[in-house]
C-alpha positions as CSV (number, residue, x, y, z in Angstrom):
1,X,25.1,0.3,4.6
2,X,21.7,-1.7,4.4
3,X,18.7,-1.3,2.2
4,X,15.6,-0.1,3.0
5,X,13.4,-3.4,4.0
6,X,10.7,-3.7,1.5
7,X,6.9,-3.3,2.3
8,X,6.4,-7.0,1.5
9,X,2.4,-6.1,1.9
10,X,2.3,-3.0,-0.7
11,X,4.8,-4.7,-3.1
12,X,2.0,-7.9,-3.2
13,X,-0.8,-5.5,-3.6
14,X,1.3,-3.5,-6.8
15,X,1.5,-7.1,-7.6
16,X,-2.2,-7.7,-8.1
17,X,-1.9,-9.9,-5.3
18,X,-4.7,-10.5,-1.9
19,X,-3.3,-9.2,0.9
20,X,-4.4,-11.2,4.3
21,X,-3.9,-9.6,7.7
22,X,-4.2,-11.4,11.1
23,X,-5.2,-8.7,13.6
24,X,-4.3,-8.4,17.4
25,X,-1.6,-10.4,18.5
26,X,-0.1,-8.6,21.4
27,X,3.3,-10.0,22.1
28,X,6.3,-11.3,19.7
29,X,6.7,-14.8,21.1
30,X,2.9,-15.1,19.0
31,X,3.7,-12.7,16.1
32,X,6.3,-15.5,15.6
33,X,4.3,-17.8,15.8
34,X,2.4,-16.7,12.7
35,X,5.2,-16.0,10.8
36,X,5.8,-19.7,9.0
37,X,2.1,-19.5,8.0
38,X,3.4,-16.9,5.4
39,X,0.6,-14.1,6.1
40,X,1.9,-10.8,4.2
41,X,1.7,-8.8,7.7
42,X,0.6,-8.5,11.1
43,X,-1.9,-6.0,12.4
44,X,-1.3,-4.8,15.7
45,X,-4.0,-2.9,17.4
46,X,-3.3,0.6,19.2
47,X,-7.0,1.9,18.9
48,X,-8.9,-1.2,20.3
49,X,-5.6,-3.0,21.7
50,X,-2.6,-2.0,24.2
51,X,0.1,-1.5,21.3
52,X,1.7,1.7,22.7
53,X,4.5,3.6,21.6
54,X,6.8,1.4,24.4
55,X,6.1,-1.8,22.7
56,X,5.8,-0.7,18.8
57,X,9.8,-1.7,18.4
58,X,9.7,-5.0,19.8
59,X,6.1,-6.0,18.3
60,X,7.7,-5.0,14.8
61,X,10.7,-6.2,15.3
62,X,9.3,-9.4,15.4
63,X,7.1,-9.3,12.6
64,X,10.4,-8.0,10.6
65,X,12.1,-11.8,11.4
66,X,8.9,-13.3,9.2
67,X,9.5,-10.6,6.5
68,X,5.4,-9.9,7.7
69,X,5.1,-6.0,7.4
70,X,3.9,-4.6,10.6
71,X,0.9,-2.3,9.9
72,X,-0.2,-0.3,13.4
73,X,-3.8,0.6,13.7
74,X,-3.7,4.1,15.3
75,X,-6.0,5.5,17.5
76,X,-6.5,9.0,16.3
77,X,-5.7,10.9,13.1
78,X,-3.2,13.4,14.6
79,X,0.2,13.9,13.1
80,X,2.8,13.7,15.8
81,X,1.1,9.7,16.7
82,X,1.0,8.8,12.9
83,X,5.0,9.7,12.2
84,X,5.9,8.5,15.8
85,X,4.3,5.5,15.5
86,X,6.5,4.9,11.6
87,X,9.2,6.1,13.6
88,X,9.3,3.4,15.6
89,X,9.4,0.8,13.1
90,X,5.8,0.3,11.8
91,X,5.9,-0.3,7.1
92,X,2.5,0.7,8.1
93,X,-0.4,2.6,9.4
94,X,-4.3,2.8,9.7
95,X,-6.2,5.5,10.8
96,X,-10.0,5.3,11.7
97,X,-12.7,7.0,10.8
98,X,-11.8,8.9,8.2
99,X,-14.8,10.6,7.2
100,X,-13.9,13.5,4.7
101,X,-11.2,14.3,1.4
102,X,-9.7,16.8,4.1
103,X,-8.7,14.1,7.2
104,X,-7.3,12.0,4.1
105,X,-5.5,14.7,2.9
106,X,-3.9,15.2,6.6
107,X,-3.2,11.2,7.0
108,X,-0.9,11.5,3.8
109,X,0.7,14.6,4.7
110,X,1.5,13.0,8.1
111,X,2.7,9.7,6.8
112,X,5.0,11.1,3.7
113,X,8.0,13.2,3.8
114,X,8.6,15.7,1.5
115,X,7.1,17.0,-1.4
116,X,4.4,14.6,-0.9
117,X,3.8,15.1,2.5
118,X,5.5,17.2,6.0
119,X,6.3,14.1,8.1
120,X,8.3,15.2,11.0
121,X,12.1,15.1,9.6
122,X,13.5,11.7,11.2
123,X,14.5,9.1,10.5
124,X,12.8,5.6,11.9
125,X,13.9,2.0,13.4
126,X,13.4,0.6,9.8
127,X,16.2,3.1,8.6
128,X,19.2,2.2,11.2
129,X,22.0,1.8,8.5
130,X,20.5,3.3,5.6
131,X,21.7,6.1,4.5
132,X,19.8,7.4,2.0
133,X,16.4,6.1,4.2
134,X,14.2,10.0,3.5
135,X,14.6,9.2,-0.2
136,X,13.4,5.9,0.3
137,X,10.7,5.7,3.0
138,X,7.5,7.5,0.8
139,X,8.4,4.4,-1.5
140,X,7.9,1.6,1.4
141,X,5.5,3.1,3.6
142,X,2.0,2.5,3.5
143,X,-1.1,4.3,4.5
144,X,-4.5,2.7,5.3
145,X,-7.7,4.4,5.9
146,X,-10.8,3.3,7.9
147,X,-13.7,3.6,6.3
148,X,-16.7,2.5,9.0
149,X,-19.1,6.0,9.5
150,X,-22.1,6.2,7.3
151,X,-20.6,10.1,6.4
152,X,-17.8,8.4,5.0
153,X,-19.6,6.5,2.5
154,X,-21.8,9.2,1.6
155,X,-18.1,11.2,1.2
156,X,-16.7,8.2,-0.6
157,X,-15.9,9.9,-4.1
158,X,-14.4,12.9,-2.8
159,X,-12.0,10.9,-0.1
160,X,-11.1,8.4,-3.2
161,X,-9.6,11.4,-5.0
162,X,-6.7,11.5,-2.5
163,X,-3.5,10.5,-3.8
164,X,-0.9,8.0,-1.7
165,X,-3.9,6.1,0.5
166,X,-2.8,2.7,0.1
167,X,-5.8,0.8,1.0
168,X,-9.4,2.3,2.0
169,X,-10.6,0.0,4.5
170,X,-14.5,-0.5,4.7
171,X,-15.0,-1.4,8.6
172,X,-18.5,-3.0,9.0
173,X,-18.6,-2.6,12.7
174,X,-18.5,0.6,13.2
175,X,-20.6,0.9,10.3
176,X,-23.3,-0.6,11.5
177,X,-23.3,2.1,14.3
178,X,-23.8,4.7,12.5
179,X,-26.4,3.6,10.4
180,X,-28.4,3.4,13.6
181,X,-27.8,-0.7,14.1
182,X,-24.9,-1.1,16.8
183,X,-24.0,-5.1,17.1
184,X,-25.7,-5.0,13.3
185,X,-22.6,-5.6,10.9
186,X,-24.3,-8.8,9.9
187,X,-27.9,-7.2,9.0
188,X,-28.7,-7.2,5.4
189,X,-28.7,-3.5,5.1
190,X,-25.4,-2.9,6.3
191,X,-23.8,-5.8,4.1
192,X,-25.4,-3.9,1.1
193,X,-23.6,-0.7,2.1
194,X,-20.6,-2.6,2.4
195,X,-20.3,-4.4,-0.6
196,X,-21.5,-1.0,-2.2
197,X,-18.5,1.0,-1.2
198,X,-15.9,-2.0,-2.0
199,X,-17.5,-2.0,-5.5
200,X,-17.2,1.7,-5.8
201,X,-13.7,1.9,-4.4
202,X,-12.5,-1.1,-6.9
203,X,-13.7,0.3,-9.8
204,X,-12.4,3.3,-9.0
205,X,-9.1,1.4,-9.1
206,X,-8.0,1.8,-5.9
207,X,-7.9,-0.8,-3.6
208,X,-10.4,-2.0,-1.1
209,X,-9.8,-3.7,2.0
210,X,-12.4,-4.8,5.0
211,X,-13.0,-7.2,7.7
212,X,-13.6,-11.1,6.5
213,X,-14.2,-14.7,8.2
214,X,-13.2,-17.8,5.8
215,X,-17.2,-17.6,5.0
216,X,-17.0,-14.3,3.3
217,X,-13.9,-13.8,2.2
218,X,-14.8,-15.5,-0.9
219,X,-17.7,-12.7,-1.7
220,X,-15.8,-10.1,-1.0
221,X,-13.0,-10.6,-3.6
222,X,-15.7,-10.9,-5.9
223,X,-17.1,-7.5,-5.1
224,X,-13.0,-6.5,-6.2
225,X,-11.3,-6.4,-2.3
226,X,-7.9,-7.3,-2.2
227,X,-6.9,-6.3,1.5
228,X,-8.1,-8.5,4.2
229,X,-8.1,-8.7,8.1
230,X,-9.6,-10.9,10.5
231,X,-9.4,-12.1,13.9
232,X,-7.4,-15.5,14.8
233,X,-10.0,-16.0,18.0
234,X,-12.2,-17.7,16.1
235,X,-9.7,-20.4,14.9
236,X,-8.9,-20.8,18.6
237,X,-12.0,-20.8,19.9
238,X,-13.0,-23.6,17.6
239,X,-9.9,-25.9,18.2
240,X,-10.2,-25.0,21.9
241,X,-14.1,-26.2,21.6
242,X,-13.7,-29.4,19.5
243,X,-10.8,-30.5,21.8
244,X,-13.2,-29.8,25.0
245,X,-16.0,-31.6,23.0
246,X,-13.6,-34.7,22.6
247,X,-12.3,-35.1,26.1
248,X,-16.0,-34.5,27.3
249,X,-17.5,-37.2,25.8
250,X,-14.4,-39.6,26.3
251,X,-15.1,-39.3,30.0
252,X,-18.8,-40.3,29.8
């Protein structure tokens, strides 16, 4: 019989380590791609993105070649999608817009088995050959929350008493929304809320993730993050720009 695969992204963040997630590849051949770069896992988008229960084997099977955790972003906090989706092979989950202690309370006792939570009694494509995998999984699974509505912050001490949340993820986009500024995740007043509830969720000692370019990400440890996602289109628009820029003025 095999061992459980380890959560290579929770074990780094036990480790005090800075976890760093490229978000929304959409097929293996470029998961693979990204797995020499040695990023801790792959975040694969069912709210915003097509991952769909159909392709959630095949999209984490790839990520498992790399050792990169797969961590699926579902697209509602409903019980039978969270433990489908970590039946199929997802290490992990986040669930958006978490906006009180009660819908964290529900994400954890979707995601664990028991006595911590009432997962549906199955077993999952991480657990073929292991046969002792319900004794195991609460250990390597990992839950991630979305925090991006203004309620949320104004909730934040109440949902950061809920054990088993992995990472509480401040989402600036959405954010910005609900503060009454859509497109506004770079004003100045929704930065300040941001950074606000990364501070509070650090010194609370749990652990804070959000959304960060190579500009920012730099700030935001400081403010104590340690959980990190961004978008690889910028890196290919720029490549894809400067190589345009090159041949353009070689033809002139």
């Amino acid at each position: 019989m095999t061992n459980l695969r380890q959560n290579r992204a929770k074990k780094n963040l036990s480790d005090g380590k800075i976890v760093s997630v490229p978000m929304g590849p959409m097929n293996g051949d470029l998961i693979e791609h990204f797995g020499p770069l040695g990023f801790d896992a792959m975040w694969l988008e069912g709210e915003h993105g097509p991952v769909d229960f159909n392709n959630i084997p095949d999209l984490t099977r790839a990520c498992d070649l790399w050792d990169m955790t797969p961590i699926v972003r579902v697209h509602q906090n409903e019980p039978a999608t969270i433990y489908r989706t970590f039946d199929l092979g997802a290490q992990a989950i986040t669930v958006p817009h978490i906006n009180t202690k009660e819908e964290a309370l529900s994400v954890v006792d979707s995601g664990k088995f028991a006595p911590i939570g009432n997962r549906g009694s199955f077993t999952s494509r991480q657990g073929i050959g292991v046969d002792d995998y319900f004794s195991q999984a609460n250990d390597q699974t990992m839950l991630i929350i979305l925090i991006e509505d203004i309620i949320a912050v104004n909730n934040l001490d109440e949902i950061l008493e809920v054990e088993n949340i992995d990472v509480f993820f401040v989402a600036p986009g959405d954010l910005a929304q609900t503060m009454g500024y859509p497109g506004g995740a770079g004003r100045r007043e929704v930065k300040e809320v941001v950074e606000g509830a990364i501070k509070k969720i650090s010194s609370s000692g749990r652990t804070a993730g959000t959304l960060a370019g190579t500009d920012a990400v730099g700030r935001y440890i400081d403010f104590g993050a340690r959980f990190f996602s961004f978008s690889y289109l910028p890196w290919l628009a720029e490549g894809a720009e400067k190589f345009h820029e090159t041949v353009t003025k070689a033809t002139k």
